[in-house]
BALUM-813232 format. One record per residue (C-alpha): residue in one letter; x, y, z. Coordinates in steps of 0.02 Angstrom, whole numbers, padded with zeros to 5 digits, always signed. Layout:
% BALUM-813232
AXYZ ...
END
This chain:
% BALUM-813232
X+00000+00000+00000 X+00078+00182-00055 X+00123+00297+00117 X-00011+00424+00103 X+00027+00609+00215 X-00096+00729+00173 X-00099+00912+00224 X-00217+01063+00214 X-00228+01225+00223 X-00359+01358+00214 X-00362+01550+00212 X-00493+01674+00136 X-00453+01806-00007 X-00621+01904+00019 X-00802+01883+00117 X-00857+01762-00021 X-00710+01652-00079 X-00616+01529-00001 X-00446+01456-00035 X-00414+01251-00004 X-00250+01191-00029 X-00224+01011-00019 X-00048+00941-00021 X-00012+00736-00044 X+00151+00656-00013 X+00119+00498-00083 X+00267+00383-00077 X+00378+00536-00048 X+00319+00622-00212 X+00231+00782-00188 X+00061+00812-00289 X-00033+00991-00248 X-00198+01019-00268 X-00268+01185-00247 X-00474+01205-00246 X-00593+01375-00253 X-00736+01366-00154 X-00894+01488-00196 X-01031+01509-00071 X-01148+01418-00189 X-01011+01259-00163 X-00950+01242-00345 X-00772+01198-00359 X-00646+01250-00483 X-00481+01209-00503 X-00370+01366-00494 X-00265+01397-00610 X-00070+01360-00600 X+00007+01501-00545 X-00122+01495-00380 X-00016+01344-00318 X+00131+01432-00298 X+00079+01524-00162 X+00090+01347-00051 X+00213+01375+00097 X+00286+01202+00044 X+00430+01230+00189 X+00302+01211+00309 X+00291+01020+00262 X+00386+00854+00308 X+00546+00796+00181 X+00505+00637+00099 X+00468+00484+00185 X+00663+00381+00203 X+00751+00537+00197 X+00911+00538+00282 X+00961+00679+00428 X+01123+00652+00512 X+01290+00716+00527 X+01481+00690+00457 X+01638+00683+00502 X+01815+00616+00428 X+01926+00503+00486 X+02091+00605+00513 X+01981+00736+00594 X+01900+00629+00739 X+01964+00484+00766 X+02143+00490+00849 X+02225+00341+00894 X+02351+00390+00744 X+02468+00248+00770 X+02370+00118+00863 X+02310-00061+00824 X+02431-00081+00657 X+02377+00077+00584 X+02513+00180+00487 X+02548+00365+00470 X+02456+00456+00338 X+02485+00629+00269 X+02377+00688+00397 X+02462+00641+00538 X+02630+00764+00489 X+02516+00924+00472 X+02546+01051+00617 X+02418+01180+00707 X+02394+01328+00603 X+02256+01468+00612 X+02149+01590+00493 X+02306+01700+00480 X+02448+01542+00486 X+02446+01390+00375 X+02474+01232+00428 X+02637+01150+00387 X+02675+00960+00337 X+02846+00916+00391 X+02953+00796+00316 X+02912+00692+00479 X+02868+00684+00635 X+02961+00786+00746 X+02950+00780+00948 X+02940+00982+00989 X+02781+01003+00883 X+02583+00974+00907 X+02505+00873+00774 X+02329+00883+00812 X+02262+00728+00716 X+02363+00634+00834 X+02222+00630+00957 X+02112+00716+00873 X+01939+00700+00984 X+01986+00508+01012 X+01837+00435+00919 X+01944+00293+00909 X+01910+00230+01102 X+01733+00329+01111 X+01636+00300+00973 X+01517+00191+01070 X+01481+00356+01179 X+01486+00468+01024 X+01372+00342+00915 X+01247+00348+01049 X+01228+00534+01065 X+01189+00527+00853 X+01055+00403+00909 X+00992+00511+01034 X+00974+00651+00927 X+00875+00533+00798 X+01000+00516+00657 X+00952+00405+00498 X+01126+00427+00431 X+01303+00459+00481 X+01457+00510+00346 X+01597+00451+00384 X+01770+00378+00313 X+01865+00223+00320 X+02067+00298+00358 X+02164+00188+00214 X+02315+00172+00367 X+02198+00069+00481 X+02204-00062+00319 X+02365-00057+00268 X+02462+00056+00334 X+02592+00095+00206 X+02482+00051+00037 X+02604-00082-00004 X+02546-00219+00109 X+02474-00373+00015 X+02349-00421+00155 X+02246-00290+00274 X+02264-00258+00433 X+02136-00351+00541 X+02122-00244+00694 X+02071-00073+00580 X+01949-00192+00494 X+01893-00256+00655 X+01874-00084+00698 X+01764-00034+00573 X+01664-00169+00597 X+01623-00125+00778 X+01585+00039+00722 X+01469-00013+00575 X+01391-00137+00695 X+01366+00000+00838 X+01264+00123+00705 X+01166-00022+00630 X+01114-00065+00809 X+01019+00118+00822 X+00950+00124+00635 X+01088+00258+00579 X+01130+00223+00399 X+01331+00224+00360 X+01376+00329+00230 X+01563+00304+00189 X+01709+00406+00112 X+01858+00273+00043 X+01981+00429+00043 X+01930+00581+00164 X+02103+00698+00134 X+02230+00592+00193 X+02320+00425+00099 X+02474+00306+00156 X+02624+00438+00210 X+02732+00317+00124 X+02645+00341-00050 X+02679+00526-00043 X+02874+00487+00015 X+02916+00365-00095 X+02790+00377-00260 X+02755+00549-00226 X+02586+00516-00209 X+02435+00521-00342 X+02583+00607-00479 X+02631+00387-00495 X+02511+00286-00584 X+02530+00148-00479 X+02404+00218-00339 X+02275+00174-00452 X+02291-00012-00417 X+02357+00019-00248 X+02181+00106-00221 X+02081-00037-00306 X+02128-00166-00194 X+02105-00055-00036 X+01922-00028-00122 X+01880-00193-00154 X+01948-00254+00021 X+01826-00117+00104 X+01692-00179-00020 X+01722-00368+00002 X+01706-00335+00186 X+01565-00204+00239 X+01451-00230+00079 X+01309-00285+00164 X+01332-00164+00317 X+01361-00012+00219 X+01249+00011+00052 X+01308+00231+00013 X+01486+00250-00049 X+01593+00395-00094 X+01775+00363-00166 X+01882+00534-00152 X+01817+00680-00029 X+01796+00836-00118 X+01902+00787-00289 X+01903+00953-00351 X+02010+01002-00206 X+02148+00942-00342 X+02154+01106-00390 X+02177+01202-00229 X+02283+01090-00130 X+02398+00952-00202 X+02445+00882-00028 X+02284+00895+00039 X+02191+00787-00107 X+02345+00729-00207 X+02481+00678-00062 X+02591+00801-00169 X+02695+00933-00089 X+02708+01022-00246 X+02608+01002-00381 X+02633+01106-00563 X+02465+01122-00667 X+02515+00986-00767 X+02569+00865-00623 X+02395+00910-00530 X+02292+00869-00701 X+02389+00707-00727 X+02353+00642-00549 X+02173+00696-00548 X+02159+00557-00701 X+02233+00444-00582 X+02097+00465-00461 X+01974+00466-00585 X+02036+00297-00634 X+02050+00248-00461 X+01861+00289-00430 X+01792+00227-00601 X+01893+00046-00546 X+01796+00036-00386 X+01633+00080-00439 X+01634-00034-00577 X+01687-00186-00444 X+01533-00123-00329 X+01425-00133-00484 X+01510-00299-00555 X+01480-00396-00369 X+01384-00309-00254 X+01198-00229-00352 X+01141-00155-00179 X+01292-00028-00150 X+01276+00128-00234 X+01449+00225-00270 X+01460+00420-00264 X+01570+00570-00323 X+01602+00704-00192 X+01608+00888-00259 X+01685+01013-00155 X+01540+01121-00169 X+01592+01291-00268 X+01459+01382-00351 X+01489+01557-00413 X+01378+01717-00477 X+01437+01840-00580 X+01516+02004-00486 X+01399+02113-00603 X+01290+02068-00760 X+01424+02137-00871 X+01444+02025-00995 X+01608+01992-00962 X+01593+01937-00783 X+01448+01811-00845 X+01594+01750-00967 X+01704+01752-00799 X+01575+01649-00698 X+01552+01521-00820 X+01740+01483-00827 X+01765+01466-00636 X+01641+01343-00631 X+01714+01257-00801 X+01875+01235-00679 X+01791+01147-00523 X+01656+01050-00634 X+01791+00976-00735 X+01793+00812-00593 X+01584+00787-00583 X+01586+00805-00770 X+01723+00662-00812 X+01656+00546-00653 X+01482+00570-00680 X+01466+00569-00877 X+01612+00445-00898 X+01708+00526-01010 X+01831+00702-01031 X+01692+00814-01117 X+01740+00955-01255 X+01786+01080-01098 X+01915+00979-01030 X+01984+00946-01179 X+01993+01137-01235 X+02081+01181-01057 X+02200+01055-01085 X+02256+01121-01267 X+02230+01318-01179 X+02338+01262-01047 X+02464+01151-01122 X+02419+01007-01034 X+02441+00822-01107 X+02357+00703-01001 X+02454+00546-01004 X+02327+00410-01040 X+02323+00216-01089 X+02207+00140-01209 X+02113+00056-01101 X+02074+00229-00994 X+01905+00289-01069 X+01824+00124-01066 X+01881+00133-00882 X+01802+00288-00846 X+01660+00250-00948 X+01617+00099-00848 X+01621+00165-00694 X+01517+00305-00679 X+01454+00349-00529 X+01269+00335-00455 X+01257+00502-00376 X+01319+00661-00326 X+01371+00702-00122 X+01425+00889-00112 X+01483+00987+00020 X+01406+01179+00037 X+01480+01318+00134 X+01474+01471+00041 X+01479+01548-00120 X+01582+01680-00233 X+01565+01809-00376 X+01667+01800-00524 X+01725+01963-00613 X+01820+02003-00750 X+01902+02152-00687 X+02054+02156-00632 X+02010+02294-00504 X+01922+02194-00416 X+01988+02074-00251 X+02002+01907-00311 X+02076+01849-00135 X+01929+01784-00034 X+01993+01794+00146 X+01968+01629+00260 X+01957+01501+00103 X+02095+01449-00041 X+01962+01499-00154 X+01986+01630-00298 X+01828+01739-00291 X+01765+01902-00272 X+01661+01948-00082 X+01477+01976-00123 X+01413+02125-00037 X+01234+02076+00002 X+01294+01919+00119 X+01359+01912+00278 X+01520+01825+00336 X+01561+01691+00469 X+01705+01709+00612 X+01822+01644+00477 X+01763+01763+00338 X+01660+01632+00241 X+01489+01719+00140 X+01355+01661+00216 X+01208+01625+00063 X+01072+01489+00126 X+00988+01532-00045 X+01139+01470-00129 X+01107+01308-00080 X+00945+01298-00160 X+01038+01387-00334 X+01189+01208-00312 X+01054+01085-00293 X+00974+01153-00434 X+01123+01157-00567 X+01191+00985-00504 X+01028+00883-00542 X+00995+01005-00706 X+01171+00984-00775 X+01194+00763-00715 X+01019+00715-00702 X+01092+00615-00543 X+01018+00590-00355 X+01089+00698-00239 X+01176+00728-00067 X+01219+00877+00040 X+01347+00778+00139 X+01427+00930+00224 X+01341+01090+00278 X+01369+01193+00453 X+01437+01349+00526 X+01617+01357+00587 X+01611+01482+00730 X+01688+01510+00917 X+01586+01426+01057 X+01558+01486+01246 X+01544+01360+01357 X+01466+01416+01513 X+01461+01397+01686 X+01333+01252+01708 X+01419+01178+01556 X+01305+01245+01415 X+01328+01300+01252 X+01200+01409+01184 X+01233+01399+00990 X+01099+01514+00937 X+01187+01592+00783 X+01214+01405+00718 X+01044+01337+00747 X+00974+01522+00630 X+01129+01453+00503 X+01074+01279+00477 X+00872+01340+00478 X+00904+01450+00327 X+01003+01331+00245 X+00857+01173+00281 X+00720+01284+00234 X+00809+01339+00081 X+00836+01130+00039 X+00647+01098+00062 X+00628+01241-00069 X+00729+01129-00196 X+00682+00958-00141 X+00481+01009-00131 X+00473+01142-00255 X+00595+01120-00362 X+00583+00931-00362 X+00732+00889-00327 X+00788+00710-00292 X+00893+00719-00129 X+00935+00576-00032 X+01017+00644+00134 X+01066+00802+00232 X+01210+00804+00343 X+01278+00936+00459 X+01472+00938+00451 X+01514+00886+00638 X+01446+00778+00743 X+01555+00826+00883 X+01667+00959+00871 X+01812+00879+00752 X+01987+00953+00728 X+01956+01090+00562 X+02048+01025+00414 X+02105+01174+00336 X+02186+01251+00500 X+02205+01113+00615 X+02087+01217+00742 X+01969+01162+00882 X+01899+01331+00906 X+01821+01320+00760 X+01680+01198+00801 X+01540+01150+00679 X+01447+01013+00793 X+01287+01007+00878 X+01407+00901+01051 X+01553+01004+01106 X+01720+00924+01168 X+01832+00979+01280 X+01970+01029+01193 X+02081+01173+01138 X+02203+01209+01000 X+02360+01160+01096 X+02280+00992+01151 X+02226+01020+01317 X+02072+00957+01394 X+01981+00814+01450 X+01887+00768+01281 X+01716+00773+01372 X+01552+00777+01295 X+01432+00933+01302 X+01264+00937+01210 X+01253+01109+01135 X+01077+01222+01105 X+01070+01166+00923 X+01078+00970+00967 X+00903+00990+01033 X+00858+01086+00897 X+00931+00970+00771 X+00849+00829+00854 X+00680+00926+00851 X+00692+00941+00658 X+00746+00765+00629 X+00584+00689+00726 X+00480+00803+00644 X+00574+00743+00466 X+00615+00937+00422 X+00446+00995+00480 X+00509+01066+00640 X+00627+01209+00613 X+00588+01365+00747 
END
């Protein structure tokens, strides 16, 4: 029998008419009626443009639709040399801030704080941590496997058991409350002896070294975990060599080369899920960039377009399965000359991917001028500010409308189900005296944002599958190492030199988060 929810609502437009609108989710498609009632009890349909003027954020998301939360592996879990697991690039990157980078040092020395180290010790809490998502009613939880905990240089011919053990306990734990794993094979970090010895994603022979991590993951947790996603945020490529590629220094060409790698890499291990196991579904994760043009002069149009040629270059090859006409135009622009065997587009055309996870933080204008500041401050992002948003503690625009604008050009441009797999508000939390943390300014962030997401998913119809707030608990920041800069809804005890005792705190917006997930996106003041 189909899940039937209907709502109704009436209001009058003068002393003689009457307004019914009559909203049915039926098997979590939405079909709107809208009636006119006359005094003398004829009904008419209204006409079209009458339906618009439904307040479709005041209804439930789709029946199945996953809330939750993510995290990554290097940015929670600690235990960075425990149980067999090996160092990863990750584990040599120092403290930094908004105004000092982070540094990766050629190893690890004694005198310095490496954060990920510890991080917020995941590793011997999850239990504790997995139980606080339950409480708070999640349906999903991102997360990623760390390819050290399986074989800890990249070389080994068998995996480690104790990380797969691990993940197995932690699988089991969120299948015991309902909470749906959703899993990242390669979350910013890889084998530190890849990047010393093959100097990372620059050697071709990652690709296989990659496959048969995949397929051991696969082989294993196939029937425990059913939503994959193979490289976090691929377009990162482009910003950050050793944060995506395990490069320390990457030229244009190097960076371009690599990126095929990965796409190879993915492409392999989708095309394995597909080949043996028909219930996992296999993702691309899009570092979510989306751009406006600075003015509507022409020429920053012209602008726009290109900056989001540049970052849609990776959903375009991993989601069409194939280098398109604007790839192959930058190349010849750029004098790039991708290295590539003959078997290579039959690889990436048989593993296309089955949807689209995206992160979403902000957005930029694009401008053509050369006047204009090109430097946004807190992010490695070229782009102009826009000045009709606001900015967070780290100088990030603030545009829950934006969100709405992404969802809509991802599923018009690949046709693909999506998933907002990151989404929160970096900021500085108080903790008070009675150990609370009264978030207000995040729970008014992630409102906006969810309201704007009903817009697309109810108006719009668009097919999302899940919504996750980045942080669970507060997580060590990737781009600066930071604790104060906490994006969960459960604060932890912990500052940026490492000291503290790693407890717990529910914050203001876990009850509000909680609130919205039982009321499945209804709930939002």
């Amino acid at each position: 029998m189909k899940d039937k929810i209907i709502h109704s609502l009436h209001f009058f437009v003068n002393d003689s008419l009457c307004y019914l609108y009559v909203f049915e989710f039926i098997d979590g498609e939405c079909n709107t009626n809208c009636f006119k009632s006359c005094l003398d009890g004829k009904m008419h349909l209204l006409m079209n443009n009458l339906i618009r003027k439904v307040r479709l954020i005041d209804l439930k998301m789709p029946k199945g639709f996953l809330w939750g939360g993510a995290t990554a592996a290097n940015q929670c879990e600690g235990g960075w040399n425990e149980d067999g697991k090996g160092p990863s690039t990750a584990d040599i990157a120092t403290v930094g801030s908004i105004d000092k980078a982070r540094v990766y040092t050629s190893k690890i020395e004694d005198d310095l704080y490496y954060p990920n180290h510890e991080a917020v010790d995941f590793f011997h809490r999850y239990k504790e941590d997995i139980a606080l998502m339950a409480e708070m009613g999640y349906k999903c939880y991102r997360m990623s496997i760390a390819w050290t905990r399986i074989f800890p240089t990249g070389l080994e011919e068998s995996p480690n058991e104790a990380g797969l053990q691990f993940y197995d306990n932690v699988f089991d734990e969120l299948i015991k409350y309902g909470i749906e794993p959703i899993v990242t094979m390669c979350h910013y970090e890889m084998p530190l002896y890849l990047m010393d010895n093959y100097n990372g994603w620059k050697s071709r022979k990652l690709v296989n070294l990659f496959e048969k991590y995949a397929k051991t993951i696969l082989d294993r947790y196939n029937s425990k975990v059913k939503y994959w996603l193979t490289f976090n945020e691929i377009n990162s490529a482009i910003l950050s060599s050793i944060f995506s590629l395990g490069i320390r220094e990457a030229s244009m060409q190097e960076t371009y080369q690599a990126s095929h790698h990965q796409f190879l890499a993915s492409a392999k291990a989708v095309k394995y899920a597909h080949d043996n196991y028909p219930r996992v579904k296999v993702g691309m994760m899009y570092g979510g960039i989306f751009s406006y043009p600075h003015t509507c002069n022409p020429e920053d149009v012209m602008a726009c377009e290109k900056d989001m040629d540049r970052y849609l270059y990776f959903p375009n090859t991993m989601c069409r399965g194939y280098y398109d006409r604007k790839a192959k135009s930058f190349w010849k622009n750029n004098g790039i000359k991708i290295d590539m065997n003959e078997e290579d587009e039959q690889i990436l055309l048989d593993g296309k991917v089955d949807f689209i996870a995206f992160s979403y933080y902000m957005t930029m204008c694009s401008s053509a001028s050369i006047e204009v500041k090109m430097n946004l401050v807190g992010s490695s992002i070229d782009g102009a500010e826009n000045p009709y948003l606001s900015k967070t503690d780290w100088d990030l625009s603030i545009d829950p409308l934006g969100l709405r604008y992404a969802l809509n050009i991802l599923y018009d441009r690949y046709q693909l189900p999506l998933m907002i797999v990151e989404n929160g508000l970096g900021a500085i939390d108080e903790i008070d005296n009675n150990m609370e943390i009264h978030d207000l300014y995040r729970i008014d962030y992630l409102k906006k944002h969810i309201i704007e997401m009903k817009k697309a998913v109810l108006q719009d119809g668009i097919p999302l599958l899940a919504y996750t707030t980045w942080g669970t608990t507060d997580i060590i920041a990737a781009g600066t190492g930071e604790m104060k800069k906490r994006y969960g809804q459960i604060y932890v005890d912990r500052d940026d030199e490492g000291n503290g005792t790693l407890n717990r705190y529910k914050k203001d917006s876990f009850y509000w988060y909680k609130r919205v997930i039982e009321s499945n996106g209804e709930f939002l003041e």
